[in-house]
C-alpha positions in Angstrom: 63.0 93.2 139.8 64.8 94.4 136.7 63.8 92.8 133.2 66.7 90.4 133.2 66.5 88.7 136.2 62.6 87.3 135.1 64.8 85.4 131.9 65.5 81.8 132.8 68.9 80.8 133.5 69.5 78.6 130.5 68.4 81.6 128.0 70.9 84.0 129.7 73.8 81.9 129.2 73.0 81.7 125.5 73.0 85.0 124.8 76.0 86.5 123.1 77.7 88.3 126.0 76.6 85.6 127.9 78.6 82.8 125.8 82.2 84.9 126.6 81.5 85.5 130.0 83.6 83.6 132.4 81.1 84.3 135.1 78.0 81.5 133.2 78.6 78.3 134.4 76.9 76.7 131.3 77.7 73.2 130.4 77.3 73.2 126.7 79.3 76.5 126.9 83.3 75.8 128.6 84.3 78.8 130.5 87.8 78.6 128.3 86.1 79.6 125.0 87.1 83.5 125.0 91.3 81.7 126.0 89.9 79.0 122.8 89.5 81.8 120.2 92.7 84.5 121.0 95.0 80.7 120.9 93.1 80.3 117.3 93.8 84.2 116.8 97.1 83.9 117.1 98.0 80.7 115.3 96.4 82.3 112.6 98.2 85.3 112.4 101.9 84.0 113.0 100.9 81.3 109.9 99.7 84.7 107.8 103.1 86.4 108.9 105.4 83.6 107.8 102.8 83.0 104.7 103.8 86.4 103.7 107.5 86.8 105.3 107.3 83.9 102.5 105.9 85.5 99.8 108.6 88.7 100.3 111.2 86.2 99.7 109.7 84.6 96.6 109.2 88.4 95.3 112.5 89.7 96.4 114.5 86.2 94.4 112.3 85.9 92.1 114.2 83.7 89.3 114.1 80.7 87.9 117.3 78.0 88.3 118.3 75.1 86.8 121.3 73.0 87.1 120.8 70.3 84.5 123.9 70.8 82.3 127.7 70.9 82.7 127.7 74.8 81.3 126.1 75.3 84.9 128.3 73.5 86.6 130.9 74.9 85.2 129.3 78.4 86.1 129.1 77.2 89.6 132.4 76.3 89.8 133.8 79.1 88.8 131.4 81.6 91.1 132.7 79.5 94.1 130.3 77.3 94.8 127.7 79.4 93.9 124.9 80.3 90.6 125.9 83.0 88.5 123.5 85.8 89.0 121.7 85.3 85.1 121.9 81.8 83.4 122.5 80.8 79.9 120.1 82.4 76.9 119.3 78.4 76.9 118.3 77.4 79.9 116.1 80.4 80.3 112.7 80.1 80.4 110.0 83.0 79.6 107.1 83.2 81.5 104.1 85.9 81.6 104.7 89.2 83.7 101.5 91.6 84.7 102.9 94.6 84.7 102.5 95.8 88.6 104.0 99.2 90.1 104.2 97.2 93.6 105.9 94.1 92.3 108.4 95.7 90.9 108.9 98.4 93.2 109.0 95.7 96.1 111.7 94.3 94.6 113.5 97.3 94.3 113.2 98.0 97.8 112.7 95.0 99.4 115.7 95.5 101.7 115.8 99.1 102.5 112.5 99.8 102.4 110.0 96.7 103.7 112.4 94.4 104.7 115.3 96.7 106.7 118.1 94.4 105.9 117.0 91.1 107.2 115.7 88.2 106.1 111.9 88.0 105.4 111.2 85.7 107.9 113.2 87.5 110.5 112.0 90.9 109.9 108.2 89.7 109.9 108.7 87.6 113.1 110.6 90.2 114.9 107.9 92.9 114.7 106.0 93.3 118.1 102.6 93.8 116.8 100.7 94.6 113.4 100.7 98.2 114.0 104.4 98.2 112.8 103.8 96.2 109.8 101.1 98.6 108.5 103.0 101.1 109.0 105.9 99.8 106.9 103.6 98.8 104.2 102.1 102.7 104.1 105.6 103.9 103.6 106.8 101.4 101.1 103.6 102.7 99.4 104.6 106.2 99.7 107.4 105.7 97.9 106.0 103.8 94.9 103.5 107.3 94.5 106.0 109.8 94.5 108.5 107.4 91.8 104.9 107.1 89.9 105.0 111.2 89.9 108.3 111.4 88.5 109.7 111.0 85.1 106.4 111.4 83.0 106.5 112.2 79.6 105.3 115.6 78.2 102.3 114.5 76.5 98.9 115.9 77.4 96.3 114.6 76.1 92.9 117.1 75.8 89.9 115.0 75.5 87.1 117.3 76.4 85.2 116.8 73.8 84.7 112.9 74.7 81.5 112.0 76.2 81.1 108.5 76.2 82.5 106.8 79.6 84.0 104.0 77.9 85.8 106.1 76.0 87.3 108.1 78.4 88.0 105.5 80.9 90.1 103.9 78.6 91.7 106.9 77.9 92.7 107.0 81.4 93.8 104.0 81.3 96.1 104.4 78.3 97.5 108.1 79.6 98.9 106.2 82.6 100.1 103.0 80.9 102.1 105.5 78.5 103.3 108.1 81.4 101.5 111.0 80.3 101.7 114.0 81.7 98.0 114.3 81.9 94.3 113.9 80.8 92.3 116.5 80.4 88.2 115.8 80.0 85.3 117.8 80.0 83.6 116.8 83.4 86.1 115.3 86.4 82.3 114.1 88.2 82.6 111.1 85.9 85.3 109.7 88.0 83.3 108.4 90.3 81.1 106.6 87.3 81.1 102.9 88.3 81.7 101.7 84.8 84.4 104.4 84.4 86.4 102.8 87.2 86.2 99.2 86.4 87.3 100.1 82.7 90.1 101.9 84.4 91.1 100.0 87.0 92.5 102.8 89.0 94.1 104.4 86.3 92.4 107.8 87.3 94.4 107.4 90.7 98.1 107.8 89.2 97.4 110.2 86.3 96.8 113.6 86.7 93.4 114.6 85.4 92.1 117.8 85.2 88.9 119.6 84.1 88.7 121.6 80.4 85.2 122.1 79.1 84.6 122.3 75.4 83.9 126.2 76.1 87.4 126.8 77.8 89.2 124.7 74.7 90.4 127.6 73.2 91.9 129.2 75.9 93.2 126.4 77.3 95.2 125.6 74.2 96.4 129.9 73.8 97.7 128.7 77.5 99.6 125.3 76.5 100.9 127.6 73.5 102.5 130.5 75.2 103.8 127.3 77.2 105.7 126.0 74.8 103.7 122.8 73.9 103.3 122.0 70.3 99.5 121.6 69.7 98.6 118.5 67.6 95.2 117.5 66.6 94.0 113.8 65.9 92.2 113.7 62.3 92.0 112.9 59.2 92.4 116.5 57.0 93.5 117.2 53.5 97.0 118.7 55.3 97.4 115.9 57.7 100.5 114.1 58.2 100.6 110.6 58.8 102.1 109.5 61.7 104.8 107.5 61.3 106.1 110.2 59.3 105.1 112.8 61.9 108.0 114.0 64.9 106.6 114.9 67.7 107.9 117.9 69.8 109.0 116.7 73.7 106.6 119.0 75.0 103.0 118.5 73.0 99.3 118.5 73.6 97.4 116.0 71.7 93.5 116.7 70.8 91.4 114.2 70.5 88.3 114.9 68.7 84.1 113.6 69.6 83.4 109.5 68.8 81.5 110.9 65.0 82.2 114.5 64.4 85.8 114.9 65.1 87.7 118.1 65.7 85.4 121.2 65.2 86.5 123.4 62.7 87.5 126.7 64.6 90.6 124.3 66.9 92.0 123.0 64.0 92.7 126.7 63.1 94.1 126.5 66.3 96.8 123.3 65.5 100.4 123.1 64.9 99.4 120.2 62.5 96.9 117.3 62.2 98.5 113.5 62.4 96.5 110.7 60.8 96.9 106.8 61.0 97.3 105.3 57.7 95.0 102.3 57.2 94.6 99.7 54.5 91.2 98.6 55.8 88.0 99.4 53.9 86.2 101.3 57.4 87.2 104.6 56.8 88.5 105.5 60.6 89.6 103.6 64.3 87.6 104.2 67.7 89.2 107.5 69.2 90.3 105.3 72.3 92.3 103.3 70.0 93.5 106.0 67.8 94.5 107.9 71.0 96.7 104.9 72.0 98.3 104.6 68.9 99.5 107.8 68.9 100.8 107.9 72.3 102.4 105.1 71.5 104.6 106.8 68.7 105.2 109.9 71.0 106.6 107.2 73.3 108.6 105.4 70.8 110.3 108.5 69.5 110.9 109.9 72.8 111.7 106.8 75.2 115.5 107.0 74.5 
């Protein structure tokens, strides 16, 4: 006799196979439970699909409509019957908007893209099985990347001689915010740095980063030269230039120098110029992170038209 057959009969049918196995007659277990959970399976999936066929709808007319006054009657009127497609300055509310590449790029192609021409609820109720919807989601996700690759600016922003994680990860962060065309730090292991990546919150993902040590500075910068990039260093010298009288060049490489020491001498023999913020403060000078962001800022400003 094999193992199983010495076990008792009410210890077999409480076992896990045992429990969705129409073969046990147990009492305390009905012989429908395995039919009990796909019904709940299901229910629960067709109220996620029209949960989010719902949500897709929200995103894709997302506004806000009133029709409180005569001057939106009047507008209704004269549309036939129907709201004009922006309201009055007055009866418009503002509200807070998190800046979210697939929000806004779901509403961009909501129809063509996720959606396929029909309404939410249609298109999520029509698909055969979740196999199809994944697949449209990966697409509609391969189209926000390669939008996110296109039209960066033509900033690049060498901070090799960071060291600090915080530092750098907010960096990142700040290179993609702004569109740079890319980061470039001494070590590319520190991406994987836990507290990098919750500083960055995925920031590393959409920028291009790639690896200069301190060594390779000064040939990397000979390269960005003969490129064409104008080579500006971040510091405070007796030639610097303040920055909001400073005009960038489209195509420049900004140098950021270490969190005490700044730029070593023999690369700012290397710079076009040196750009300083002016401050009215008593503390002599700003964290690099924020002094980096400032001047992306008016590199973007000058250069967003």
């Amino acid at each position: 006799m094999t193992e199983k057959e010495f076990l008792p009969s009410w210890l077999k049918s409480v076992s896990l196979i045992a429990i969705f196995c129409a073969e046990v007659d147990f009492e305390c277990v009905p012989t429908t439970l395995m039919e009990r959970v796909i019904d709940f399976l299901n229910d629960a999936r067709d109220d996620l699909r029209s949960s989010m066929a719902k949500d897709a709808a929200a995103i894709k007319n997302e506004s806000i409509c009133i029709d409180k006054s005569p001057k939106s009657s009047e507008i209704s009127k004269s549309n036939g019957g129907q709201l004009a497609n922006h309201l009055p300055e007055e009866l418009s509310y503002d509200f807070q908007k998190k800046i979210i590449v697939s929000k806004h790029e779901l509403q961009d192609s909501a129809s063509s893209v996720f959606l396929d021409q029909k309404t939410p609820y249609e298109s999520f109720l029509g698909m055969e099985n979740e196999d199809q919807l994944l697949d449209q989601l990966l697409h509609s996700r391969g189209v926000i990347v390669e939008k996110s690759k296109a039209g960066r600016q033509q900033i690049i922003l060498l901070a090799s001689l960071i060291d600090r994680i915080p530092n750098l990860a907010g960096l990142a962060r700040t290179c993609e915010v702004f569109r740079a065309a890319g980061l470039a730090i001494a070590d590319k292991s520190i991406l994987n740095d836990k507290q990098f990546q919750l500083i960055s919150v995925t920031a590393e993902k959409w920028v291009p980063i790639e690896e200069v040590g301190v060594e390779s500075m000064k040939v990397y910068l000979s390269k960005k030269k003969r490129e064409g990039y104008g080579i500006i260093g971040l510091e405070q010298t007796a030639k610097s230039i303040a920055l909001d009288k400073y005009k960038f060049s489209r195509k420049t490489v900004l140098v950021v120098g270490r969190e005490k020491e700044g730029i070593p001498v023999e690369i700012i023999h290397m710079l076009d110029a040196c750009i300083e913020i002016p401050q009215l403060g008593v503390v002599r000078s700003l964290n690099v992170h924020v002094s980096a962001a400032i001047a992306l800022w008016e590199y973007t400003r000058q250069h967003r038209i």
